[in-house]
C-alpha positions, 0 to 999 in steps of 0.5 A, a space after each residue: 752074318 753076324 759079323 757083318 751084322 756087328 761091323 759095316 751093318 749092312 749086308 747081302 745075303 744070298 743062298 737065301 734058300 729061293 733060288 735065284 730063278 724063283 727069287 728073280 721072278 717074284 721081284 721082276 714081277 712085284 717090280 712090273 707092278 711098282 712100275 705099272 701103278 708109278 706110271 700113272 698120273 699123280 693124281 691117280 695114285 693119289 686117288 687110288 691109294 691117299 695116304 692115311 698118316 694114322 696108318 702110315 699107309 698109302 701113297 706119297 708124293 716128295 713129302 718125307 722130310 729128313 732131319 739130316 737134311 731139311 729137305 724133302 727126298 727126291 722120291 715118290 712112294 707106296 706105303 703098304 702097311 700089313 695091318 687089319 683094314 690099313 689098306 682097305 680103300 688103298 690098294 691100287 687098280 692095277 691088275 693083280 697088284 693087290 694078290 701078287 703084292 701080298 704073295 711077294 710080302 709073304 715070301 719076304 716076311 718068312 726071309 725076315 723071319 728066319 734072318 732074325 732067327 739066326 741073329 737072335 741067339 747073340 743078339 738077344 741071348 736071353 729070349 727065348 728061341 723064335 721070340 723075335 721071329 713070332 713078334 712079327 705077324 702080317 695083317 693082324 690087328 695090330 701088325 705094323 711089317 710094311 712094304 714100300 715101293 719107291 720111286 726115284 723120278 729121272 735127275 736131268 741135271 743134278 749139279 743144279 739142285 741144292 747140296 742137301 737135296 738127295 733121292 734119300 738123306 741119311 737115316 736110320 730105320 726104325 725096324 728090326 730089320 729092313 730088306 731091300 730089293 734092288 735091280 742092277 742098274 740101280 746104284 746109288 744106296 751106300 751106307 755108313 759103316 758102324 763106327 763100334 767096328 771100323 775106324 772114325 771116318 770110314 767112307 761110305 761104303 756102296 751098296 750095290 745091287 747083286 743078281 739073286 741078292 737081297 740087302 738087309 740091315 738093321 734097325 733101331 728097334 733091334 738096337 734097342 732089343 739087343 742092348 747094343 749087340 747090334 747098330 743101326 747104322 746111317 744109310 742114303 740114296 745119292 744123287 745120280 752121276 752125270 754118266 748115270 744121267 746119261 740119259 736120265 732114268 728112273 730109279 726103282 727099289 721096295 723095302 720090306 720093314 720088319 716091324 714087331 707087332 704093337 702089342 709086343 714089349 721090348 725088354 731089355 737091360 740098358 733102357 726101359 720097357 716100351 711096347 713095339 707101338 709106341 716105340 714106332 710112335 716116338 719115333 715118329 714124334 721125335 722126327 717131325 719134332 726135328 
């Protein structure tokens, strides 16, 4: 794990202690429920869950712009953020969303945390065993893990859209690690391989879904904890090819961010001391600021 943490930066783990059976379930059924509340009309999701940007909670409709791109992802969302009062007024009405969502949030945070743990004896050597996995908590006062589920609407005829459109631009994310559920028959996310490791100009690398499987990498902000132990590498959705748009279909995916508690101070050697909060806050400003 490690090395593939350090060199593409991108990988799948499997024989991740829920066995295949149980781990299908609960995403077909966290991915029922994406699909239940995607289905509605627009102005129901916006009325059933309106997003709060001071919470960074809530539902998104084309409205995350890029630096790499200048142009809105090809993609609607649900931000579901695992802070004290975040979702109060937000959670869907579909049924059972809200009991089985946070049923499907435990089970991917105890996965994040014991991910972390393994990585955290190279990547942050003078922590103390479990700091990283006790710095992220769900629905404390201060908690900032989030679920996303996204959306990627059908593309009827992608060669007509401008060249910097795309489901999703390269970006970085901003946590300690991300873990993403995917389906097969959902290809389309590829990653940037770390230029540390592997040679200038690289490909890009395909990252598609795998039976059982969960895709993780690595954010920024363990970047920034590890002094450059580990990269958070560039990663994107494409475009859907002409065979794959034949005929057009939805694309489906959920993202769970391990993001360290507000509160919490990353120290490390190579940069400052800054506290989780108001990392993620300097993030955000520096991007719309771009």
């Amino acid at each position: 794990m490690w090395e593939a943490a350090q060199e593409p930066g991108f990988f799948v783990v499997t024989n991740h202690g829920i066995s295949e059976e149980a781990i299908e379930e609960a995403i077909e059924e966290a991915f029922r429920l994406s699909r239940d509340f995607f289905n509605q009309s627009k102005e129901d999701k916006e009325r059933q869950s309106p997003f709060e940007k001071s919470m960074n909670a809530g539902y998104e409709f084309f409205s995350q712009i890029r630096p790499s791109t200048g142009a809105p992802d090809q993609k609607e969302s649900l931000q579901i953020t695992a802070r004290e009062g975040c979702m109060d007024g937000r959670w869907p009405s579909v049924p059972n969303f809200e009991e089985r969502l946070k049923n499907f949030m435990v089970k991917s945070h105890d996965l994040g945390c014991r991910i972390l743990s393994i990585l955290e004896p190279r990547a942050c050597p003078k922590l103390a065993q479990g700091t990283l996995a006790a710095a992220h908590r769900l629905w404390v006062e201060d908690g900032q893990c989030t679920l996303r589920l996204l959306h990627y609407p059908p593309v009827h005829d992608a060669g007509k859209l401008p060249a910097n459109y795309w489901r999703a631009g390269p970006h970085t994310d901003w946590c300690c690690a991300t873990l993403l559920f995917q389906q097969p028959g959902n290809e389309g996310l590829e990653c940037a391989p770390n230029p540390k490791a592997m040679q200038d100009g690289a490909p890009w690398l395909k990252v598609d879904p795998v039976p059982g499987g969960i895709a993780v990498n690595i954010g920024d902000m363990l970047g920034r904890w590890s002094d450059g132990r580990l990269f958070a590498n560039l990663h994107r959705v494409r475009m859907p090819t002409k065979e794959e748009s034949s005929p057009p279909k939805s694309r489906y995916s959920m993202g769970f961010f391990m993001q360290a508690d507000k509160h919490v101070r990353i120290e490390c050697e190579t940069c400052e001391t800054i506290t989780a909060g108001d990392y993620i806050l300097g993030r955000v400003r520096a991007n719309f600021a771009k």
